[in-house]
C-alpha positions in Angstrom: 0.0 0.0 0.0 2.9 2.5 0.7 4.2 2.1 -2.9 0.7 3.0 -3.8 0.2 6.1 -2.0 3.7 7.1 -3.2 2.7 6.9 -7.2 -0.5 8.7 -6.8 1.4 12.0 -5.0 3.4 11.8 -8.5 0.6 11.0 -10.5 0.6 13.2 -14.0 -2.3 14.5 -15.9 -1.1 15.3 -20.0 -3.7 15.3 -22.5 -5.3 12.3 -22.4 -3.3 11.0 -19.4 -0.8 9.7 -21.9 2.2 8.5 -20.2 5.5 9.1 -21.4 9.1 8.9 -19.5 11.3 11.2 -18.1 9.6 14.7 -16.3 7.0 15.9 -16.8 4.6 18.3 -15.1 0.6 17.5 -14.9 -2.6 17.5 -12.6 -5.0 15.1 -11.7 -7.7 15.1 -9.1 -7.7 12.4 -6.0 -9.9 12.3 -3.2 -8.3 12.6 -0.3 -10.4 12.2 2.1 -14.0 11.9 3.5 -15.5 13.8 6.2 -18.6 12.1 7.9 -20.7 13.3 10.8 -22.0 11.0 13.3 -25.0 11.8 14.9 -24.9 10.0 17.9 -27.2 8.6 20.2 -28.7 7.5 23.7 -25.0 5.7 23.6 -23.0 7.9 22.0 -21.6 11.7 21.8 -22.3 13.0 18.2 -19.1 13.8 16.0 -17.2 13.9 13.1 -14.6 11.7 11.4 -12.8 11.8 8.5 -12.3 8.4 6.0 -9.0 7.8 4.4 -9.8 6.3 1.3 -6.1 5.0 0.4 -5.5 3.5 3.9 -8.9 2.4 4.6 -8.9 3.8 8.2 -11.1 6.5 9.9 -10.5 8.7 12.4 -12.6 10.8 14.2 -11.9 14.6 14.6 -13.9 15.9 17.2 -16.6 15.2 20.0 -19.3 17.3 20.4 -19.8 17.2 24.0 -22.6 19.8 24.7 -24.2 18.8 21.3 -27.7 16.1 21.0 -27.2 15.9 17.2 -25.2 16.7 14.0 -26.9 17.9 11.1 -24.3 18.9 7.7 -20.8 18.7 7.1 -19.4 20.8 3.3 -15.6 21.5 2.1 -15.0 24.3 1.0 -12.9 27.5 1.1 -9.7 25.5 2.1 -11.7 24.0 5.7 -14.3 21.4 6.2 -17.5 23.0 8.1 -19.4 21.0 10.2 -22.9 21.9 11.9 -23.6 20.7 15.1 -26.8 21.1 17.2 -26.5 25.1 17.9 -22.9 25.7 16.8 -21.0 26.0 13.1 -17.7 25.0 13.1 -14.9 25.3 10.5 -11.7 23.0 10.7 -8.3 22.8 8.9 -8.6 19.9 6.5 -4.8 18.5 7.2 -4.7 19.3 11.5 -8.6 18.9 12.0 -7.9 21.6 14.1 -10.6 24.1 14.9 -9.8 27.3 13.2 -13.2 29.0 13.5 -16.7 28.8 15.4 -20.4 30.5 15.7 -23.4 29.9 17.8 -26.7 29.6 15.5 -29.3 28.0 17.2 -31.3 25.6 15.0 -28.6 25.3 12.2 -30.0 22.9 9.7 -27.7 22.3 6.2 -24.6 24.5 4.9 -23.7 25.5 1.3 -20.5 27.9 0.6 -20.5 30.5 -2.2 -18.4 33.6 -3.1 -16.7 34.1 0.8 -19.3 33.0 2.4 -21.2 30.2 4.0 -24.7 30.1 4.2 -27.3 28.1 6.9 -30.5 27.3 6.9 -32.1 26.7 10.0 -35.3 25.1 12.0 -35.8 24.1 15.7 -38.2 22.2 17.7 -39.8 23.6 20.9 -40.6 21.6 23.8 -42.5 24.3 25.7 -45.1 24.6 22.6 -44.6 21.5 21.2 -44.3 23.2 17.6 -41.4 25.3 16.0 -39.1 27.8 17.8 -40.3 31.2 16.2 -36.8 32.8 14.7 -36.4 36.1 13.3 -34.6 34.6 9.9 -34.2 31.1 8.4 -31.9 32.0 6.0 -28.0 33.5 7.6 -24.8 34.0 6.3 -21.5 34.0 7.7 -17.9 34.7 6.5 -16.3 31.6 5.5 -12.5 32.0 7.1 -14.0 34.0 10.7 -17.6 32.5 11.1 -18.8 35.9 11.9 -22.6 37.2 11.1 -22.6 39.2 7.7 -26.3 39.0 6.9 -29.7 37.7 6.4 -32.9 37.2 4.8 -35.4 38.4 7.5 -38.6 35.9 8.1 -40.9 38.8 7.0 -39.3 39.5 3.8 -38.4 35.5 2.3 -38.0 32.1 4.4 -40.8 32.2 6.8 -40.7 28.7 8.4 -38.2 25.7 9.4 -36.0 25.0 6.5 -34.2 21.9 5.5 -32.0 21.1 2.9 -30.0 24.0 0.4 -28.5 24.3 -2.1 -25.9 27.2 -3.9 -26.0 27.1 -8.1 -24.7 29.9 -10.3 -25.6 32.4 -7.8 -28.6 31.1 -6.5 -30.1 29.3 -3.2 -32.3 26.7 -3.5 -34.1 26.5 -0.2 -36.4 23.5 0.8 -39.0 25.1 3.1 -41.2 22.9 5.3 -42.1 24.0 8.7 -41.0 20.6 9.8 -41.0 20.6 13.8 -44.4 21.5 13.4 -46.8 18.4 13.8 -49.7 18.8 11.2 -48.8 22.3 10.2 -46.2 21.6 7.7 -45.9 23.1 4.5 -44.0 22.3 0.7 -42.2 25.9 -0.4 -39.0 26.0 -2.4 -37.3 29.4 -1.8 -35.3 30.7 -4.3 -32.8 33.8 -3.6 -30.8 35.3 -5.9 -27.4 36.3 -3.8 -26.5 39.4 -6.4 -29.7 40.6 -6.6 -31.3 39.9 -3.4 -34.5 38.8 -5.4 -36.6 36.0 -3.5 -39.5 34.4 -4.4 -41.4 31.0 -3.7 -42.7 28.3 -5.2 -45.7 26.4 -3.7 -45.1 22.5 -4.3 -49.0 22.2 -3.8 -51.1 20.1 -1.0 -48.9 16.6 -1.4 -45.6 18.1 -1.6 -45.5 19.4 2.2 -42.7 18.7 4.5 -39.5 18.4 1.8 -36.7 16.6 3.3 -34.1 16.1 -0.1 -33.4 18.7 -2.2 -31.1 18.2 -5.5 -30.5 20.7 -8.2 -29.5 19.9 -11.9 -28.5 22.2 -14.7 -32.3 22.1 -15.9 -34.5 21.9 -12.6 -34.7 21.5 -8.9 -36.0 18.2 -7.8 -37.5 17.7 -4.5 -38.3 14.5 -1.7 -41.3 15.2 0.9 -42.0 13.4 3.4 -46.1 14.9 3.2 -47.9 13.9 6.2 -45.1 11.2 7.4 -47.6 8.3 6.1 -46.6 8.8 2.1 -44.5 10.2 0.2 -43.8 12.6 -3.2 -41.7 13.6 -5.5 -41.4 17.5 -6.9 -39.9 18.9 -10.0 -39.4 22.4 -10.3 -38.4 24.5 -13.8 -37.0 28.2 -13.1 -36.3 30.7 -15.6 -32.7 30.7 -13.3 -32.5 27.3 -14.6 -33.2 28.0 -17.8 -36.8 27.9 -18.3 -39.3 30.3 -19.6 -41.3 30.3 -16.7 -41.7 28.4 -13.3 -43.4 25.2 -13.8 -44.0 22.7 -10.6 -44.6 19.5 -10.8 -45.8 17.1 -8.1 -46.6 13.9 -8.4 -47.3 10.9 -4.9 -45.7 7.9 -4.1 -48.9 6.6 -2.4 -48.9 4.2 0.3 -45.1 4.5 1.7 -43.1 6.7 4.2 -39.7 8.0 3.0 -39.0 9.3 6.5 -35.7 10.7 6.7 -33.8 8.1 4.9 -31.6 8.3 1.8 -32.2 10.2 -2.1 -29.9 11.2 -4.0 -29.0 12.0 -7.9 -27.5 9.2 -9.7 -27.1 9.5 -13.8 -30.3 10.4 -15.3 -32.5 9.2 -12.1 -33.6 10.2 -8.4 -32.9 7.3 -5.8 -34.8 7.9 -2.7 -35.0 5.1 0.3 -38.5 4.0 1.3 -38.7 2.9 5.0 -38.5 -0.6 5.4 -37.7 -1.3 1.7 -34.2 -3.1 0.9 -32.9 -1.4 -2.3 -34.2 2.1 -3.2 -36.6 3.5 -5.8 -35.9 5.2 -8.9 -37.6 8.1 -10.6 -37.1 9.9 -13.9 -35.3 13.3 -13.5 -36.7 14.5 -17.1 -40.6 14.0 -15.4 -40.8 12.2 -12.4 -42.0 8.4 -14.3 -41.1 5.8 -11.5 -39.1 2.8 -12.4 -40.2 -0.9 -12.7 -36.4 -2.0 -11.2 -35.3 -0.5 -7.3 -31.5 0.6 -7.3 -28.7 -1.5 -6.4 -28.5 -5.5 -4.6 -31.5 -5.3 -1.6 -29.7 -5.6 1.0 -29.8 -2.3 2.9 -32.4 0.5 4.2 -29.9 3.6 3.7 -30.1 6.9 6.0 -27.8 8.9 4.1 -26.2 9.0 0.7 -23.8 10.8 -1.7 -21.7 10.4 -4.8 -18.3 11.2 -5.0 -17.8 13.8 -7.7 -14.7 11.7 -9.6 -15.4 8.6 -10.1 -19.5 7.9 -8.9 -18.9 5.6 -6.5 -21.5 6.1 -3.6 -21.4 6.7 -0.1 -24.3 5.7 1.8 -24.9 5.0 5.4 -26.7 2.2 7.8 -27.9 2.5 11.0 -29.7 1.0 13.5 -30.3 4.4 15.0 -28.9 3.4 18.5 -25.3 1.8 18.5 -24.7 0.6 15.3 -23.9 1.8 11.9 -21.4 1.7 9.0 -20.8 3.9 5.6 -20.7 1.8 3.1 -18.9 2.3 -0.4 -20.9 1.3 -3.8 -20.3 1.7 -7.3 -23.1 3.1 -9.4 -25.2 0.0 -9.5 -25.5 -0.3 -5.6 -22.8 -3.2 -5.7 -20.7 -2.9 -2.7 -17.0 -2.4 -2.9 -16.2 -2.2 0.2 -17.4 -0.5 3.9 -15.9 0.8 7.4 -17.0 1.7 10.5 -17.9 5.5 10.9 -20.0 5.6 14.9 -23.5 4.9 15.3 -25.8 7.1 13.4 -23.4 8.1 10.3 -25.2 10.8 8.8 -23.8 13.5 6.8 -20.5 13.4 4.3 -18.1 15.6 1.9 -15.8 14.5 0.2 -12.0 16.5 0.1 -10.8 16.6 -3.5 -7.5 17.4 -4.3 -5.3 18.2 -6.8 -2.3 16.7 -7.1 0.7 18.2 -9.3 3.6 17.6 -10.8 5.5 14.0 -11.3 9.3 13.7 -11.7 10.8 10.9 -13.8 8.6 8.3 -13.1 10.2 5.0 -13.5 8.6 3.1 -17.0 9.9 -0.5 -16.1 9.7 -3.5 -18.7 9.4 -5.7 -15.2 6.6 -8.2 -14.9 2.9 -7.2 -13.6 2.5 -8.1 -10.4 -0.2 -5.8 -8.8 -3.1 -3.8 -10.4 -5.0 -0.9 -8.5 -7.1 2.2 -9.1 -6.5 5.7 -7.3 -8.2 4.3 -4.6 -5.6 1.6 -3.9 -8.4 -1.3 -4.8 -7.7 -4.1 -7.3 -8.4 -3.1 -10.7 -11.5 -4.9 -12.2 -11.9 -6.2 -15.2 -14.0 -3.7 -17.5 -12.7 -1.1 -15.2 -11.7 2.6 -16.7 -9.9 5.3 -15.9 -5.8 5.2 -14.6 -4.8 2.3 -13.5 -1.7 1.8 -11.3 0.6 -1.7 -12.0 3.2 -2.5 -9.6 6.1 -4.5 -11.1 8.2 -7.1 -10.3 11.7 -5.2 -10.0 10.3 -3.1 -7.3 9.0 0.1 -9.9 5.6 1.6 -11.0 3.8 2.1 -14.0 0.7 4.5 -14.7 -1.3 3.9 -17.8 -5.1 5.3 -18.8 -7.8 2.9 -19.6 -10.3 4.9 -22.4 -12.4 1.4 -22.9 
């Protein structure tokens, strides 16, 4: 494994990946790591970990004593932010050291644009029994210091408890559901234009209340609701900031079932989402919603959380038993499993640290014999498999090649 981490630091990136001998300077794009929050439990504290995918180890970063929960985790800007309970954190991604903090009470899910992180937020009131009444939903804080720089006030945009977001081109995508609030939920999308400072909202109508999953493409924004928490539906939204003449929703119910809070996530051409107690995971059309006959990947898992890698479309997607076990497990884009490890008890969310590695300085082109076969990520190359592969050789050197088909 050692001779494996050392080719990909000089892995090179010319043209096509074409390999040739003697030095030469190039880029390619590894992950280096993966940063998962734990929730925790009755038995555990909640924190967050970080997954080396070349050693196959995880370690976790930090305990969040006074926190009950963990709720996002993004890379960006150079740091890995984490949202815990009523604080944001950011950390360095090489010492995990805390470089930066905020209180925000209620802090739901994270994106990054521009400078600037931004937080949605919703919290549950045990005196009333319903939602904690806050003055904005929708904050923003500077990315390197944490501190407050602004927000969309509840009167003038996001009025209620809001889940999931999402930063394209510009624009927030804001899943609006009033969720902490038993039988009073509702089914908005915001939609705030960060130059601008246009909002507006879109009403997902009477079935698409209480979105949990929100995913945006380059031609709409597609949406999971949990409804009532007895069924579930599925909402596709067309914006003129998406390229569409005019704003066009699109609802359509999964009758009979309960999503819940598990898994759904983009993969190709389809939205996966998790049905509670279903092994495997239903499929929808992105183009217009049309359910599929087949249920993604082996059934063998119920799936709480889930995201793809942005290299090579392997997914991440966790198990739980939602009290002292749980594992993330690693699946190409069938749903076969490659391989899992052990991430705490309630593995919920995950980012994935990409970097770029440069340069590569006379790479040794032996004539030896093969004697090992990997990928980036240190597995054994498959058979069918495409993209660089990495062949150890008998005398002790390396060779890099690129596999088109």
């Amino acid at each position: 494994m050692n001779r494996i981490v050392h080719v990909v630091v000089y892995l090179m990136f010319v043209n096509f990946l074409s390999i040739v001998s003697g030095s030469v300077n190039g880029q390619v794009e590894v992950v280096n790591a993966v940063w998962v929050m734990n929730e925790g439990g009755s038995m555990e504290t909640p924190s967050v970990g970080v997954y080396d995918p070349i050693e196959a180890t995880f370690t976790q970063v930090m305990a969040f004593e006074e926190a009950e929960f963990t709720t996002d985790v993004i890379i960006a800007d150079g740091a890995a932010f984490a949202a815990a309970d009523n604080m944001i954190y950011r950390f360095d991604l090489d010492t995990y050291e805390v470089e930066a903090s905020v209180e925000m009470d209620g802090v739901r899910k994270l994106a990054y644009y521009d400078g600037l992180i931004y937080a949605t937020r919703g919290e549950y009131d045990s005196e009333t029994w319903g939602s904690v009444e806050f003055e904005s939903y929708f904050v923003w804080f500077n990315a390197e210091t944490l501190l407050w720089e602004g927000e969309l006030p509840a009167t003038e945009g996001v009025g209620f408890d809001s889940e999931d977001l999402v930063i394209k081109n510009g624009v927030a995508y804001i899943a609006i559901n009033n969720g902490f609030t038993w039988g009073d939920e509702v089914g908005l999308l915001g939609v705030y234009d960060i130059e601008s400072g246009e909002y507006t909202e879109h009403d997902l109508g009477e079935e698409g209340k209480n979105t949990v999953h929100l995913r945006v493409t380059e031609n709409e924004v597609l949406m999971v609701n949990n409804t009532d928490w007895s069924a579930t539906s599925l909402s596709r939204v067309e914006l003129p900031s998406l390229g569409a003449a005019e704003a066009l929703v699109t609802t359509v119910a999964v009758s009979g079932v309960a999503s819940g809070c598990n898994a759904a996530s983009l993969i190709g051409d389809e939205l996966v989402f998790q049905i509670v107690g279903e092994m495997g995971m239903r499929k929808a059309s992105v183009s217009d919603l049309t359910p599929s006959p087949e249920m993604w990947g082996p059934a063998t898992d119920v799936y709480y959380s889930m995201e793809v890698s942005p290299l090579n479309a392997d997914v991440y997607a966790t198990v739980t038993n939602f009290v002292d076990a749980g594992e993330v497990q690693i699946l190409d884009v069938t749903g076969t499993l490659i391989s899992s490890f052990q991430a705490g008890s309630i593995p919920g969310g995950m980012a994935f640290d990409v970097r770029t590695v440069v340069g590569m300085t006379h790479l040794d082109m032996s004539e030896g014999r093969v004697v090992g076969e990997f990928d980036l990520m240190g597995r054994v190359w498959a058979q069918g498999n495409k993209g660089i592969k990495i062949e150890t050789m008998s005398d002790q050197t390396t060779r890099v090649s690129y596999v088109a088909e």
